[in-house]
C-alpha positions as a Python dict, from the first residue, in 0.01 Angstrom:
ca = {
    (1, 'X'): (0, 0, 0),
    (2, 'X'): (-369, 119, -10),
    (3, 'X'): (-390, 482, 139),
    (4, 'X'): (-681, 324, 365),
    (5, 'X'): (-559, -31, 445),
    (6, 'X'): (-244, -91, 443),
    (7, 'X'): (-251, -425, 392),
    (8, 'X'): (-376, -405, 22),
    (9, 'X'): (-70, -409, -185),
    (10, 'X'): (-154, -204, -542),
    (11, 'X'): (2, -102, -860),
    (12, 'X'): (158, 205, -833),
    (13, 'X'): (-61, 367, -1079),
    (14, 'X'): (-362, 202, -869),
    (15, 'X'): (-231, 366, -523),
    (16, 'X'): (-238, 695, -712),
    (17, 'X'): (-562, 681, -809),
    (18, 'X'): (-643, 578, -451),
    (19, 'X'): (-457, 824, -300),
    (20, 'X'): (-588, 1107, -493),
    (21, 'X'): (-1000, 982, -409),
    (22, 'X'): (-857, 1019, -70),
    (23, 'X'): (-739, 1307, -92),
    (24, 'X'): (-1055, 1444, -246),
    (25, 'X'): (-1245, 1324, 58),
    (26, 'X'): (-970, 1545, 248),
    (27, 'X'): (-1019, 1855, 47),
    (28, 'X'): (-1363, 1802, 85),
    (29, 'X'): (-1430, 1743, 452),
    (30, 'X'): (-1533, 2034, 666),
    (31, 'X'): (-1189, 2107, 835),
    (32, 'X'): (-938, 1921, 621),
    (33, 'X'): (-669, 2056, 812),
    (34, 'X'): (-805, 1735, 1077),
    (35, 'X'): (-559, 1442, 1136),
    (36, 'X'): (-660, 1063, 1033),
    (37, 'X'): (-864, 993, 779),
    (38, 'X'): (-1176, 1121, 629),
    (39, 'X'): (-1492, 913, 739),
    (40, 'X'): (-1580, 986, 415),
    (41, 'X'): (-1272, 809, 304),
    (42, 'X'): (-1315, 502, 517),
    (43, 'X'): (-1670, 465, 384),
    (44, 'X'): (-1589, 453, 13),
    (45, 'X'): (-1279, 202, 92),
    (46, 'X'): (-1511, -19, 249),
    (47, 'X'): (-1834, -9, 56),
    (48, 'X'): (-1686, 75, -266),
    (49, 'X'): (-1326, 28, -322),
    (50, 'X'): (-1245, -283, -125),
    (51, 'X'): (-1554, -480, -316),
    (52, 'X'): (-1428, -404, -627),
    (53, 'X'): (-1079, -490, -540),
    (54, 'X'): (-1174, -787, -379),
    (55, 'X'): (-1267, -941, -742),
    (56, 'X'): (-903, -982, -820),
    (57, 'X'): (-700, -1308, -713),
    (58, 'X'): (-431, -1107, -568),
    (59, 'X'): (-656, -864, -335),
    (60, 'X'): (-876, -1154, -192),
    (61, 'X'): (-540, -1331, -127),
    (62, 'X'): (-434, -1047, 78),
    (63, 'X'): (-763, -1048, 292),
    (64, 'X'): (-724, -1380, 354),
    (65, 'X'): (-409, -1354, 531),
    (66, 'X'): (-536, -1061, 696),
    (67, 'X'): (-821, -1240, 823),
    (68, 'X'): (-570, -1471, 907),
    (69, 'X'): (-384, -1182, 1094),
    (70, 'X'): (-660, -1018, 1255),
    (71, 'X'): (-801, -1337, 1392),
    (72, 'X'): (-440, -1431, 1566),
    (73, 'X'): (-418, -1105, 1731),
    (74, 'X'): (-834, -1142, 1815),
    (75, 'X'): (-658, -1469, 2029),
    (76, 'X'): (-393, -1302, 2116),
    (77, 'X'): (-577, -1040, 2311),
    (78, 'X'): (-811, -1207, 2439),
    (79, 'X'): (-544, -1452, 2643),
    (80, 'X'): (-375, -1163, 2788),
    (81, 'X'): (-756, -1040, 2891),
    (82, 'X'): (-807, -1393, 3021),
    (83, 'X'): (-457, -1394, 3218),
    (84, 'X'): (-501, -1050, 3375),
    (85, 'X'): (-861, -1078, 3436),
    (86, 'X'): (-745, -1405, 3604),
    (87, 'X'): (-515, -1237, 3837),
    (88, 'X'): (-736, -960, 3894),
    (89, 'X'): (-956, -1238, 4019),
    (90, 'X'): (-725, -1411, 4258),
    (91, 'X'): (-649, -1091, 4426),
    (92, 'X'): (-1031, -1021, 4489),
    (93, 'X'): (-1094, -1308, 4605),
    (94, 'X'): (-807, -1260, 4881),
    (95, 'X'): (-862, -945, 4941),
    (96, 'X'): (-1242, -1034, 5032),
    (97, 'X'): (-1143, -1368, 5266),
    (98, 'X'): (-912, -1126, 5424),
    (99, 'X'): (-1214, -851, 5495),
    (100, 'X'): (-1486, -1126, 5600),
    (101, 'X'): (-1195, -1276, 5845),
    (102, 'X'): (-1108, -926, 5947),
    (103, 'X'): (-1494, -849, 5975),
    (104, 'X'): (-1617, -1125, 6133),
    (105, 'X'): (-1340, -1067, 6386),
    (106, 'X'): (-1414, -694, 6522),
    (107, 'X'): (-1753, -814, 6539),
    (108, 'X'): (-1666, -1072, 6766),
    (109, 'X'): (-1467, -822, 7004),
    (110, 'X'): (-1619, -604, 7287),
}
């Protein structure tokens, strides 16, 4: 797996060479002693590495499925969002009946 994206399968000789650009962008950041990744890192995967890769077969086959992936758990999410937000909702609305009742009712009292 790519040292970036894990999702990109490679040659073990192509994971290498990965891996070591990575960790040149480690070596090479101001405290590589950090966690996670370099941004520097993430850049060149994205503007440089994953282009190139993406002109194989294999590699654009992978990103499909990740699309694929990325877009079921974009659904995903978003229908627990819609289901708790929904809740969320119902109890505001009775909570706020039950104040205007409650309100209008003290008001109506001596």
């Amino acid at each position: 797996m790519h040292p970036i994206a894990n999702w990109v399968r490679l040659a073990p000789h192509e994971h290498r060479r990965a891996l070591d650009k990575v960790l040149q962008f480690r070596d090479a950041a101001p405290d590589p002693t950090a966690s996670g990744l370099p941004e520097a890192a993430v850049a060149w995967f994205w503007a440089e590495e994953l282009p190139r890769l993406l002109s194989r077969p294999d590699v654009r086959n992978q990103a499909l499925e990740r699309l694929q992936e990325l877009q079921d758990t974009r659904l995903r999410i978003g229908d627990q969002i819609t289901m708790q937000a929904g809740a969320l909702l119902e109890q505001q609305a009775a909570v706020e009946l039950e104040h205007q009742q409650l309100a209008a009712l003290v008001e109506v009292l001596p």
